[in-house]
C-alpha positions as MATLAB code, in Angstrom:
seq = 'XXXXXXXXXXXXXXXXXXXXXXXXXXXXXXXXXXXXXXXXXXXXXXXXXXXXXXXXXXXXXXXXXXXXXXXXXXXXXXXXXXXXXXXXXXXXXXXXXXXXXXXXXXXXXXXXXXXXXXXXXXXXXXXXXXXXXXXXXXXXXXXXXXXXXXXXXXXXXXXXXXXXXXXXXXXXXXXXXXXXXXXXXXXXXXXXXXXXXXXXXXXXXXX';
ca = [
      93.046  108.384 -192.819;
      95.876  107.413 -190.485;
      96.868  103.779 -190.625;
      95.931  101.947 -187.336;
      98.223  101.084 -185.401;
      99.174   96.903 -185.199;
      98.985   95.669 -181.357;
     102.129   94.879 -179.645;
     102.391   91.683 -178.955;
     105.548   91.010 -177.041;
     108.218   92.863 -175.185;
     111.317   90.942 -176.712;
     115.294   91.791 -175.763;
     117.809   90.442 -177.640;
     121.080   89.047 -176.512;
     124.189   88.231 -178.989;
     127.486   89.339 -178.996;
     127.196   89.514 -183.148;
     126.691   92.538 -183.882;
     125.868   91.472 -188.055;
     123.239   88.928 -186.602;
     122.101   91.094 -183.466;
     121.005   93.483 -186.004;
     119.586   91.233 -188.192;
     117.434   89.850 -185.651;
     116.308   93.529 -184.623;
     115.633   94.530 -187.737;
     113.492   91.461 -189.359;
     111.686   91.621 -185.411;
     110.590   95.308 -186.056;
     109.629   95.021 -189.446;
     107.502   92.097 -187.996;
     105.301   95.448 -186.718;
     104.054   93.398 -183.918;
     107.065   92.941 -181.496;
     108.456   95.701 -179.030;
     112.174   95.227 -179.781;
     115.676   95.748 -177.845;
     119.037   94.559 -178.466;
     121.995   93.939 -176.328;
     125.959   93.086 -176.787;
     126.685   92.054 -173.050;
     124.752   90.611 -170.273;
     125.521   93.634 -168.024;
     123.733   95.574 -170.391;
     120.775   92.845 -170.855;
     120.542   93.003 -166.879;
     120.496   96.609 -167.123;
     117.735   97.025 -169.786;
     115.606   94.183 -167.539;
     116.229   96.384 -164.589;
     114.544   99.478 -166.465;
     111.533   97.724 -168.448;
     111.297   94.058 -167.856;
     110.876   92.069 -171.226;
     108.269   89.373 -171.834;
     110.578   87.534 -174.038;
     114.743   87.035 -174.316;
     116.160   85.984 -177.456;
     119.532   84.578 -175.465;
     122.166   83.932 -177.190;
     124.582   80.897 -175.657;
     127.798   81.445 -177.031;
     129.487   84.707 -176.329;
     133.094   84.761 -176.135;
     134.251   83.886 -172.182;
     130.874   84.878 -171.347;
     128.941   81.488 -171.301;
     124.979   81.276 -172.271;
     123.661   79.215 -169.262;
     125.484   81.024 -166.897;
     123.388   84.215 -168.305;
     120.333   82.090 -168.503;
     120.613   80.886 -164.396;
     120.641   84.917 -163.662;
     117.815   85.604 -166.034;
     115.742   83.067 -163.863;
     116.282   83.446 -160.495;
     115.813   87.074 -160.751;
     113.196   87.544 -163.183;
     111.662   83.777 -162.582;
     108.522   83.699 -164.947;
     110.413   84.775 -168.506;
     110.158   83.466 -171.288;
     113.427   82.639 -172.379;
     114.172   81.173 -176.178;
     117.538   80.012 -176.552;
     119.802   80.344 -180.077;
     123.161   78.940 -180.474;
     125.547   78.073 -183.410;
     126.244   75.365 -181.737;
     123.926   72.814 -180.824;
     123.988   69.732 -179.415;
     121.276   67.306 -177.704;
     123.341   67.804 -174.181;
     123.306   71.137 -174.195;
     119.443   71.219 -174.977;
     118.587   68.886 -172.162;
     121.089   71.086 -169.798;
     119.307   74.169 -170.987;
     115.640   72.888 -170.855;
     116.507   71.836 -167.361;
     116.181   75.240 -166.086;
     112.926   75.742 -167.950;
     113.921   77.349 -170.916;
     110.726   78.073 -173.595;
     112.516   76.503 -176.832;
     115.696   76.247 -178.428;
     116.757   77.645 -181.909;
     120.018   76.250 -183.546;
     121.364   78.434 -186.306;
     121.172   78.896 -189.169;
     116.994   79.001 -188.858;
     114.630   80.607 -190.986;
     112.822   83.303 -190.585;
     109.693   81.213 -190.638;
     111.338   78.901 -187.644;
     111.767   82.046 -185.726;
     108.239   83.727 -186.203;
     106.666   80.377 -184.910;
     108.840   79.558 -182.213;
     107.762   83.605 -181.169;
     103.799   82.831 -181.823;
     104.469   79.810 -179.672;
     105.982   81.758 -176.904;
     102.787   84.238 -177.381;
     100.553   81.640 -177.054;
     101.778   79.971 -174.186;
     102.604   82.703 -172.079;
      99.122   84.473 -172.901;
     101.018   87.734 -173.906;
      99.138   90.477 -176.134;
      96.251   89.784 -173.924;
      94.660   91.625 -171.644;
      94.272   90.684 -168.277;
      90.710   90.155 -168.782;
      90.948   88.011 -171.624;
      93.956   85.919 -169.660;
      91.165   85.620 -166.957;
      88.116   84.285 -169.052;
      90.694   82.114 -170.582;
      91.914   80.855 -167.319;
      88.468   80.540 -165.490;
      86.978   78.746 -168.417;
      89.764   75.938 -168.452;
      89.100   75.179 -164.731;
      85.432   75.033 -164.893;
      85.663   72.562 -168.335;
      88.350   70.840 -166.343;
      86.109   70.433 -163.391;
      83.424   69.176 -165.361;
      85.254   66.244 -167.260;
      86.554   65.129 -163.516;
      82.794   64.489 -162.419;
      82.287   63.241 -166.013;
      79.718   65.389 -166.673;
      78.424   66.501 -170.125;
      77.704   70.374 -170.636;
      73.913   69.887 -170.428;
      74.290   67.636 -166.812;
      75.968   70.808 -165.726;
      73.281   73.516 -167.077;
      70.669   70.944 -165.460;
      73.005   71.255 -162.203;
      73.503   75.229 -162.680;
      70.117   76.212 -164.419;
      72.163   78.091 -167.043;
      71.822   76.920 -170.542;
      74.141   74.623 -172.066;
      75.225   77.682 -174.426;
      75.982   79.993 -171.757;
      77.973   77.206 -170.049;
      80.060   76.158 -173.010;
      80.847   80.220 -173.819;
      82.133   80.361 -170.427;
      83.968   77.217 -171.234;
      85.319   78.176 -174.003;
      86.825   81.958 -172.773;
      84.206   83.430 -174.681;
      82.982   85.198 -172.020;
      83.290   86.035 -168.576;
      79.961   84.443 -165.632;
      77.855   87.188 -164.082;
      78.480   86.413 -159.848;
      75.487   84.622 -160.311;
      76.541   82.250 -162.707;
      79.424   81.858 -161.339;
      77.955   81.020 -158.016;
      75.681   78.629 -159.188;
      78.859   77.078 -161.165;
      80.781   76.411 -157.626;
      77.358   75.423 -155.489;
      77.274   72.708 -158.292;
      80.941   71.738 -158.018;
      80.593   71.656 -154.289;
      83.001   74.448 -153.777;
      83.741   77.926 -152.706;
      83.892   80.717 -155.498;
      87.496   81.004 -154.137;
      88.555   77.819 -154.680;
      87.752   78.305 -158.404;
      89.582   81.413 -158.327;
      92.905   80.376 -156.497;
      92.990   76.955 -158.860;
      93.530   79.330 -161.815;
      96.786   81.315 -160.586;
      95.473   84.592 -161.947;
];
């Protein structure tokens, strides 16, 4: 039997002007089996690869000869303003991470790191971002969050709201939990109880 195939996780590019560690990086990110992986020496070339197939995730490196890390990292953002951008440097200090965090950078990796360091930092990213999800899965997630959140704000326990909703408290807490999607009518019921329009709900959740 064929082996199956490991899902993709992330889309990551790579930026350092090393080629020894650029490779390295590539290399222990591909073996990984669960990463998409592209590597570049230059930002032009970074830029170029974004241009052609957008990455979820930038490895950016912040010391590159004349070419300076945050001045990359500014570009990166204003065009492409919702990536995911993990920083690595050589040289670290706690300036340069508050500059960098600043303009919402995802973490910060100071070499040398291990291996381990850079596989959570990644599952981190994964996590937070909600990539390797579908958009289905992003969307239970999502609408789940705001209904639990909703609930705590009135101070309501799960059964006051399947009293409220006529659902039972299990159904309520799967939806809760991004277990599964309501039916309309659930859903319905949900807002009527909340005192709000379905599309409220919906445009709280930023999906």
């Amino acid at each position: 039997m064929p082996e199956a195939t490991q899902e993709i996780l992330a889309d990551i590019a790579i930026l350092d002007d090393d080629l020894d560690f650029r490779n390295y990086l590539e290399d222990f990110l591909k073996d990984e089996g669960t990463y998409a992986v592209r590597a570049f020496a230059t930002p032009q070339e970074l830029f170029e690869g974004c241009e052609e197939r957008l990455p979820q995730i930038v490895l950016l490196d912040m010391k590159m000869g004349d070419v300076t890390g945050d001045r990359v990292l500014e570009q990166l953002l204003a065009r492409w303003p919702g990536l995911c951008v993990i920083i690595i440097t050589g040289y670290p200090s706690l300036e340069d991470m508050r500059a960098t965090f600043k303009l919402k950078v995802f973490d910060y990796l100071a070499k040398p790191f291990s291996l381990a360091q850079l596989r959570q930092v990644l599952k981190n990213a994964v996590g937070a971002f909600g990539l390797g999800r579908t958009a289905q899965d992003r969307l239970r997630e999502r609408l789940g969050h705001s209904i639990k959140m909703l609930r705590v704000a009135r101070d309501w326990s799960l059964k006051d709201l399947a009293t409220q909703t006529r659902l039972s408290v299990s159904q309520i807490s799967a939806i809760e939990r991004g277990a599964n999607l309501p039916s309309i009518e659930s859903f319905l019921a949900i807002a009527k109880a909340f005192d709000k329009k379905p599309s409220e709900i919906l445009a709280s959740i930023d999906f």
